[in-house]
C-alpha positions as CSV (number, residue, x, y, z in Angstrom):
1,X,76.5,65.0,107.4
2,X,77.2,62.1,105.7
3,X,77.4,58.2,107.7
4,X,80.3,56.2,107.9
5,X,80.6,52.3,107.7
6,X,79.0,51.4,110.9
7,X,76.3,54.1,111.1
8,X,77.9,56.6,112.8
9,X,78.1,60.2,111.4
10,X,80.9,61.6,109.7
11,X,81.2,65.4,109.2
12,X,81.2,67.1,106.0
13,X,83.9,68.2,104.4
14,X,84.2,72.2,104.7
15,X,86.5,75.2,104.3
16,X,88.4,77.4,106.2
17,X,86.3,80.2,106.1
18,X,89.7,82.1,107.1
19,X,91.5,81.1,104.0
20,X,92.2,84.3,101.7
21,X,90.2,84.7,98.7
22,X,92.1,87.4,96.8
23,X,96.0,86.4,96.3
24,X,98.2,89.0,95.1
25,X,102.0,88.0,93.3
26,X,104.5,90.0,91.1
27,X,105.4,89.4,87.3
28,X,107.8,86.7,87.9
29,X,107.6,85.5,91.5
30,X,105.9,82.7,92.5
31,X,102.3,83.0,93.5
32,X,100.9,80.6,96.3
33,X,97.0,80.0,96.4
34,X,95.7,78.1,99.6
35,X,92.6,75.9,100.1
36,X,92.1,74.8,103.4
37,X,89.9,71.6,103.5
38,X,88.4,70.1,107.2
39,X,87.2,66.7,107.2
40,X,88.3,65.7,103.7
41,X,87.9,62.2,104.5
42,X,88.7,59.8,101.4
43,X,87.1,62.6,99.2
44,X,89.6,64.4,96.5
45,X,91.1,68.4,95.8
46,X,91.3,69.4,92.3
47,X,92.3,73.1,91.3
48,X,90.3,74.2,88.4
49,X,91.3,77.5,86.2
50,X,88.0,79.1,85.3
51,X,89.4,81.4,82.2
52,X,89.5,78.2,80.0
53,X,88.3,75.6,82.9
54,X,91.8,73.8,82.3
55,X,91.5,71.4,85.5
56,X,95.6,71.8,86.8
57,X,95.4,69.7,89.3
58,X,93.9,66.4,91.1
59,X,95.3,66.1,94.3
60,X,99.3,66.0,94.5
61,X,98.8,65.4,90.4
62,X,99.1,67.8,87.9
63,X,97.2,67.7,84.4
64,X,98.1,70.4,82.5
65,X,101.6,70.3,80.3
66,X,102.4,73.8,82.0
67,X,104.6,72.7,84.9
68,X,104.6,75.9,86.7
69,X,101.5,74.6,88.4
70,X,101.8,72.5,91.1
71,X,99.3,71.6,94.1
72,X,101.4,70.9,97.5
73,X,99.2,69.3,100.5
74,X,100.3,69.9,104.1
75,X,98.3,67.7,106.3
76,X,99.0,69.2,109.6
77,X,96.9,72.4,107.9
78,X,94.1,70.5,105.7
79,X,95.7,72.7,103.2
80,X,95.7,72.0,99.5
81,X,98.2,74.8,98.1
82,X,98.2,75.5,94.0
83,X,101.7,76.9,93.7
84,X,102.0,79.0,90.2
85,X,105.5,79.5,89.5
86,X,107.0,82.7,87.4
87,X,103.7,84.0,87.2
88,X,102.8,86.2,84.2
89,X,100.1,88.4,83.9
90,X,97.7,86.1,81.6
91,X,97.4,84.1,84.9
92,X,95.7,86.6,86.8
93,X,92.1,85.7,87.1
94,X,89.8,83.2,89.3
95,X,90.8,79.7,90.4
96,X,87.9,76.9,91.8
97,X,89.6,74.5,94.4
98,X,86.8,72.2,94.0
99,X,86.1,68.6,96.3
100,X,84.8,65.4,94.8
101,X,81.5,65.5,97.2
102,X,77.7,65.2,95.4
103,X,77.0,67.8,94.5
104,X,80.9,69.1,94.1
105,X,81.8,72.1,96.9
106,X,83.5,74.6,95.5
107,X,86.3,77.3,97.1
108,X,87.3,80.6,94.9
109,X,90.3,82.5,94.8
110,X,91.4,85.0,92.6
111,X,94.4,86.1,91.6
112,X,95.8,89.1,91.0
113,X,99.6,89.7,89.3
114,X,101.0,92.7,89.4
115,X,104.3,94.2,87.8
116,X,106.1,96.6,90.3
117,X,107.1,99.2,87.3
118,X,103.1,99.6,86.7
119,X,102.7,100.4,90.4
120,X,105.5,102.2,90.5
121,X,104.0,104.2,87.7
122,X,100.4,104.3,88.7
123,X,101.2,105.6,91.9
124,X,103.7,108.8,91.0
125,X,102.4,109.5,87.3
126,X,99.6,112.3,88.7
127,X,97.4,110.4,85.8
128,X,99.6,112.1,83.3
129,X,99.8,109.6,79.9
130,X,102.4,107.8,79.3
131,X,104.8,105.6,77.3
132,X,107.5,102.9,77.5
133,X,108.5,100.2,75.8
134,X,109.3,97.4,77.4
135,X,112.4,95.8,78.1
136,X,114.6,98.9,77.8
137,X,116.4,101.2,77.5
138,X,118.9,98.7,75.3
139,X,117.9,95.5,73.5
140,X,120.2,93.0,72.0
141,X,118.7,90.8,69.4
142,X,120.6,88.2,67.1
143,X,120.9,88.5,63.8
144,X,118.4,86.7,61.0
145,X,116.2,86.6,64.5
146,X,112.5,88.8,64.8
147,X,112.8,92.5,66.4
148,X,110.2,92.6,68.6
149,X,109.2,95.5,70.5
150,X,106.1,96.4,73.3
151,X,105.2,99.9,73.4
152,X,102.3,100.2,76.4
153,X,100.6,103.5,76.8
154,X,99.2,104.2,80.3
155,X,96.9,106.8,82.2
156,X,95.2,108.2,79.2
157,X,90.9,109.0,79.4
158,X,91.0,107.6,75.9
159,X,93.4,105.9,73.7
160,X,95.7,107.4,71.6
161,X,94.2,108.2,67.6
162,X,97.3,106.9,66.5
163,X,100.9,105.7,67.2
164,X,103.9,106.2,65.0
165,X,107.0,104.4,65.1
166,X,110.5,105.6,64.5
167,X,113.9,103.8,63.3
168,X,116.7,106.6,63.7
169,X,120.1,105.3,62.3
170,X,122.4,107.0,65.3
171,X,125.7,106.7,62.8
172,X,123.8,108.5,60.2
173,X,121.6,110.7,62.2
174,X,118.8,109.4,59.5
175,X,115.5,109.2,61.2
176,X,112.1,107.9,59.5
177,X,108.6,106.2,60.0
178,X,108.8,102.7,60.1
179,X,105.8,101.5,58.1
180,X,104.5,98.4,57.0
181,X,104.2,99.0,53.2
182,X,108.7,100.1,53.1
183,X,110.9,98.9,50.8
184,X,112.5,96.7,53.4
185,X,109.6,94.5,53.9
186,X,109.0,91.9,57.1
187,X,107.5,94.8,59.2
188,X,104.1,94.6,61.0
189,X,102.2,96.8,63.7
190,X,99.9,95.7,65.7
191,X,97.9,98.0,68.3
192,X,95.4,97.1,71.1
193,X,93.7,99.7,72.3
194,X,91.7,99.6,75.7
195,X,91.9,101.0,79.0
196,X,95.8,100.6,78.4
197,X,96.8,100.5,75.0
198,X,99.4,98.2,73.5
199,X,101.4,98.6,70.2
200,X,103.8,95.6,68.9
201,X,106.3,96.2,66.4
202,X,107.9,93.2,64.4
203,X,110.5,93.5,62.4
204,X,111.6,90.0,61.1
205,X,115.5,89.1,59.9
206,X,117.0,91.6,61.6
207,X,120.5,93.1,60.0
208,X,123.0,95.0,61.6
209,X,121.2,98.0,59.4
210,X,117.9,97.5,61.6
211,X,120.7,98.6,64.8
212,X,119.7,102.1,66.1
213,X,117.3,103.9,68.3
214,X,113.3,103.0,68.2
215,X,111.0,105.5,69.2
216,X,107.1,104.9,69.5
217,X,105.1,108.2,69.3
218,X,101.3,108.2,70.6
219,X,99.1,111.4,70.3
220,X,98.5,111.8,73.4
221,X,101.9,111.1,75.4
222,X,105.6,112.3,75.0
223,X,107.3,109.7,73.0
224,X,109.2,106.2,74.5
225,X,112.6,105.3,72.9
226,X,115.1,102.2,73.4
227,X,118.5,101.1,71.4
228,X,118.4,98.0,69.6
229,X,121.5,96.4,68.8
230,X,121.3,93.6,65.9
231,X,124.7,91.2,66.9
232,X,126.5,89.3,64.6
233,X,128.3,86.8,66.6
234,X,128.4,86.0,70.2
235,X,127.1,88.4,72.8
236,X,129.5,90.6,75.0
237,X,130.7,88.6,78.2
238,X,128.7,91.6,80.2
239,X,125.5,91.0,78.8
240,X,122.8,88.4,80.9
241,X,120.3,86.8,78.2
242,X,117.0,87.9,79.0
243,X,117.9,90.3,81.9
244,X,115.4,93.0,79.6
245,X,112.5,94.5,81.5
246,X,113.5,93.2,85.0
247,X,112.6,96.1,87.5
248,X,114.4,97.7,90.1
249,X,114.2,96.0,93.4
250,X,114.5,98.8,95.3
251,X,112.1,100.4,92.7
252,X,109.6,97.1,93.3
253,X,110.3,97.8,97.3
254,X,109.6,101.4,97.7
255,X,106.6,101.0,95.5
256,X,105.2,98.1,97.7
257,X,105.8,100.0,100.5
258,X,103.9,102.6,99.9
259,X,100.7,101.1,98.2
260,X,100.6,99.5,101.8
261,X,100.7,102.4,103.4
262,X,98.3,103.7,101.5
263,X,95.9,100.7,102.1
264,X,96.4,101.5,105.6
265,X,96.1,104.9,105.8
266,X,92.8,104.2,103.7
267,X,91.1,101.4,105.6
268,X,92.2,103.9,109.2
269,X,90.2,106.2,107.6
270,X,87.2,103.9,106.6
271,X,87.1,102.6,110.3
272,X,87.2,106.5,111.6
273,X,84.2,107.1,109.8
C-alpha cells in the first residue's frame, strides 16, 4: 500500500478480478477487450500485444500505425477497454493490459477470433475432410491484376500428400493442371500444411483467357471449385467490391446458436457429475 503526500495510505492499484480473461469476436466484427483498474490513482494503462510485444496503446493514445486499435476509458467503471476493430484472425492471441506501478502489474486477456463458416463447418462436417476455397463460389478480378486464390483443407488426421490445381476453360470444355513450370508463366503455389492445411494459388496479369472454373484437388478430400471472371472494363452495376467470402448471417446465427447450446448442455452436464 503505497503513502500519499501527507502520510496517509493510499491503496494499490488492482483489478477486477471479475473482468473476462478469454474474449471471443468474429472475422470482421469488432472485438472489445476490458481491463478494469481500481485505485489507478495518477498511475498509467498501456495495452501491450505479446505476439511481437507491439505496445498499442498508452492510456487514451494509440502507438501503433494500425488504427483499428483503440483504448477507450470509462471512468464510472475503472475500465480501460482495447477496442480491435475488423478483427482478422492473425489478431487472435494474448494481450497484457499492463500499469505503470514498480514493479509493473500486469492483467491478460486472450483473444480468440473466430469465422462463423469454420464453426459452421466444424460443427456439421462429422470430421469428414474437407475443401473450399475462399471467397466463392464466383470471383471477379481486374485485368493485368494478380489471381489469387485460398484453398483451406479442414478435418483431415493428416494433411493431404499433395494438392492439384485445375483451370477448366468452360467455353472450351478444356481442363488442365495448372503448374508452375507452363508455358504461360507468372504462376506460383504455395502450400502450408498443419493441423489445417492451406494452398495459395497466384496467377499474376490475369487475361480474359485465365476466366473459367478453378478447382483445387487434395488427396484426401472431394475437390473445391469457384469461377473466376477476368474483367476488362468496369464491373457490373450488381456486383459489391469485396463482398467475396462474407458468410451467411443466418448461417453465422444458427451456428452461434448452437455452439452455445452445446456449451451449456456441456457445462449442465459437468455440474451433474
Amino acid at each position: 500500500m503505497a503513502k500519499a503526500a501527507g502520510g496517509s495510505a493510499r491503496p494499490a492499484p488492482s483489478y477486477d478480478a471479475a473482468t473476462p480473461r478469454n474474449v471471443t469476436a468474429l472475422v470482421g466484427k469488432s472485438a472489445y477487450l476490458s481491463c478494469r483498474v481500481r485505485n489507478l490513482g495518477n498511475r498509467t494503462v498501456s495495452w501491450i500485444r505479446h505476439r511481437d510485444l507491439h505496445i498499442l496503446t498508452v492510456g487514451g493514445y494509440t502507438y501503433t500505425s494500425d488504427q483499428r486499435f483503440q483504448a477507450t476509458h470509462s471512468p464510472q467503471a475503472d475500465d480501460w477497454t482495447l477496442q480491435v476493430k475488423w478483427a482478422q484472425q492473425r489478431d487472435a492471441g494474448v494481450y497484457e493490459c499492463q500499469v505503470s506501478t514498480q514493479p509493473v502489474r500486469s492483467f491478460f486477456v486472450t483473444l480468440h477470433v473466430v469465422d462463423c463458416d469454420e464453426i459452421y463447418q466444424r460443427m456439421f462436417s462429422d470430421g469428414v475432410p474437407s475443401a473450399r476455397i475462399l471467397g466463392g463460389p464466383d470471383l471477379h478480378v481486374d485485368i493485368g491484376s494478380t489471381i489469387n486464390l485460398t484453398c483451406l483443407i479442414q478435418f483431415s488426421p493428416e494433411p493431404p500428400a499433395y494438392i492439384f490445381w485445375y483451370h477448366e476453360d468452360e467455353v472450351s470444355g478444356r481442363k488442365q493442371v495448372i503448374s508452375y513450370d507452363s508455358t504461360r508463366g507468372g504462376v506460383s503455389v504455395v502450400t502450408e500444411k498443419g493441423a489445417a492445411t492451406t494452398s495459395y494459388l497466384l496467377v499474376q496479369d490475369a487475361a480474359p483467357a485465365d476466366s473459367g472454373r478453378y478447382s483445387c484437388a487434395p488427396s484426401n478430400a472431394e475437390l473445391a471449385a469457384v469461377r473466376v471472371h477476368v474483367l476488362d472494363g468496369e464491373r457490373p452495376a450488381a456486383m459489391q467490391t469485396g463482398s467475396a467470402g462474407l458468410s451467411d448471417p443466418r448461417r453465422c446465427l444458427l451456428a452461434l446458436l448452437a455452439a452455445a447450446a452445446l456449451h451449456a448442455r456441456a457445462a449442465a452436464a459437468l455440474l451433474a457429475s
